[in-house]
C-alpha positions as CSV (number, residue, x, y, z in Angstrom):
1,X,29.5,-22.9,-27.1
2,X,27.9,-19.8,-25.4
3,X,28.2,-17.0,-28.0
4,X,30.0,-13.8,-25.4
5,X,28.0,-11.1,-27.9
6,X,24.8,-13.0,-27.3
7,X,25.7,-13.4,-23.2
8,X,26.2,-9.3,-23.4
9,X,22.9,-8.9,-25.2
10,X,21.0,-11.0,-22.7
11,X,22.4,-9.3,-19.8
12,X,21.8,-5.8,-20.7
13,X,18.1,-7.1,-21.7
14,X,17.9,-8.1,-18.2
15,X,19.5,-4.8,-17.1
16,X,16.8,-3.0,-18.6
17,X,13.9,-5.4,-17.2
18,X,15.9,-4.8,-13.7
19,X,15.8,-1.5,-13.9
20,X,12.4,-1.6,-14.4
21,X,11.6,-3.8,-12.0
22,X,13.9,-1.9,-9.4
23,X,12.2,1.2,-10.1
24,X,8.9,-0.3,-9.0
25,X,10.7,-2.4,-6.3
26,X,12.3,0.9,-5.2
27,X,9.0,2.6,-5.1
28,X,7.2,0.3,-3.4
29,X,10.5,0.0,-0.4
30,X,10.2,4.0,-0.1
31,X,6.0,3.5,0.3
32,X,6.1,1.2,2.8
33,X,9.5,2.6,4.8
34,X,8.8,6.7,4.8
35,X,5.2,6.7,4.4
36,X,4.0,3.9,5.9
37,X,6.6,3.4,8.6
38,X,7.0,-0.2,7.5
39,X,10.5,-1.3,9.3
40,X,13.3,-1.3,6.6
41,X,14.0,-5.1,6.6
42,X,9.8,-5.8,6.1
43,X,9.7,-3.2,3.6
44,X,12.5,-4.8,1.5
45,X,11.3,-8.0,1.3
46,X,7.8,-6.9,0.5
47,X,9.0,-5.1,-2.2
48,X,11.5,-7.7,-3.2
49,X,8.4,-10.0,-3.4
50,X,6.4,-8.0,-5.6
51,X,9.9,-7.2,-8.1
52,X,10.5,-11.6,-8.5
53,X,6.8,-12.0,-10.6
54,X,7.6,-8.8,-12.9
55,X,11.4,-9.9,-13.6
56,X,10.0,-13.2,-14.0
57,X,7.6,-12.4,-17.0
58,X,10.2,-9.7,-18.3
59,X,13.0,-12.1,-18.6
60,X,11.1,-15.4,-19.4
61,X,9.1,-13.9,-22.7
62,X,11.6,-10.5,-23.4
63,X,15.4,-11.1,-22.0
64,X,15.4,-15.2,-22.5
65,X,12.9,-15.3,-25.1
66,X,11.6,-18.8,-23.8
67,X,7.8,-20.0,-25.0
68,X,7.8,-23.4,-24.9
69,X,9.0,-24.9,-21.4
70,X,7.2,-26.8,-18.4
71,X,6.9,-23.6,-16.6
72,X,6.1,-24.8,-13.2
73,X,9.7,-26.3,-13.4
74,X,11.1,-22.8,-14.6
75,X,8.6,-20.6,-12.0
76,X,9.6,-23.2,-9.4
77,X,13.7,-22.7,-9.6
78,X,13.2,-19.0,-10.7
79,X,11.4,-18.3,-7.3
80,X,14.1,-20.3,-5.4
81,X,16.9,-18.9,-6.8
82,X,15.4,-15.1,-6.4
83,X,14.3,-16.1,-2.4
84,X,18.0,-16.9,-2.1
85,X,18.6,-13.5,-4.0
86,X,16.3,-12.0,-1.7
87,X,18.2,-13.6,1.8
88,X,21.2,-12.4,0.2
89,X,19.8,-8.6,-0.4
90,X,18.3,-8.9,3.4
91,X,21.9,-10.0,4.9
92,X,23.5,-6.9,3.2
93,X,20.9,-5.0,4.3
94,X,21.0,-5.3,7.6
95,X,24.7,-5.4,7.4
96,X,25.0,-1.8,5.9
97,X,22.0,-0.4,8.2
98,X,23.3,-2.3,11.4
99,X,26.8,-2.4,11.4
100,X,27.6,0.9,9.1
101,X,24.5,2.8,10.3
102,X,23.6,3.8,6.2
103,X,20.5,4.9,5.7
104,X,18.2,1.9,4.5
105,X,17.4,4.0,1.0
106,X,21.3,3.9,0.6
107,X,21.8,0.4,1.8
108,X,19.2,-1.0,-0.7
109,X,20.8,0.6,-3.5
110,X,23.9,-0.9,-2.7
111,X,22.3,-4.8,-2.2
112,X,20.5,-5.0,-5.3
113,X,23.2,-3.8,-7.2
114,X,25.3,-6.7,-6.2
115,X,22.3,-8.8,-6.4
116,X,22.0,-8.5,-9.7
117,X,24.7,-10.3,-10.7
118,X,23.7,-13.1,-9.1
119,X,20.2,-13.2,-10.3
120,X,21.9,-12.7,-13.9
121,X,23.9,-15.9,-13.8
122,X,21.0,-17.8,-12.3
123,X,18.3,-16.9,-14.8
124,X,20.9,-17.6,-17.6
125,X,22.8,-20.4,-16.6
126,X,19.9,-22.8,-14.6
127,X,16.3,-21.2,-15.0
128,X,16.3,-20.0,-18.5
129,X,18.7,-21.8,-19.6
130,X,18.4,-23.0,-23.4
131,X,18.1,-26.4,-24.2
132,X,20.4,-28.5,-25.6
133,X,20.3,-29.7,-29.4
């Protein structure tokens, strides 16, 4: 039985390692997209490319606390479930920028935020998840 204080503990662990990451994420978006002129869609995936490897050592040895797993395994289904967070955060992307003409700073605020929740339950409930017994 999954222990609700624990889940809350965990998730504002990853909150913090998200906000983190996002920060650098966010930095690296504004980089490429207002001083590099990097298109908004390239400069979101780029970034969101760099933000999987640091959420993935944040969560796997701070949030999760896992040592001992067959990593490849876990790196493996924590890099497809964050490229199917990251086709997610590129369809509202160019949703918001396309359809509802926000800026593409504003639009990636709003995407990651709902990302997040996604990559939460992901990491918790199938890459991270704690073993049995």
């Amino acid at each position: 039985m999954i222990k609700i204080n624990d889940t809350i503990h965990k998730f504002l662990k990853f909150s913090i390692v998200g906000f983190v990451n996002t920060a650098g994420s966010y930095l690296i978006f504004f980089i490429l997209l207002e001083i590099m002129n990097v298109g908004y869609l390239l400069s979101s995936i780029l970034s969101y490319i760099v933000s999987i490897f640091i959420s993935y050592i944040g969560n796997k040895y701070w949030t999760f606390k896992i040592r001992k797993t067959m990593w490849h395994i876990e790196l493996t289904k924590f890099l497809i479930l964050n490229f199917i967070g990251l086709a997610i955060n590129s369809a509202i992307m160019v949703f918001l920028v396309e359809l509802f003409k926000l800026h593409p700073l504003i639009a990636q605020v709003i995407a990651m935020s709902i990302v997040i929740f996604y990559n939460f339950l992901g990491s918790h409930y199938w890459v991270f998840k704690e073993p049995i017994g």
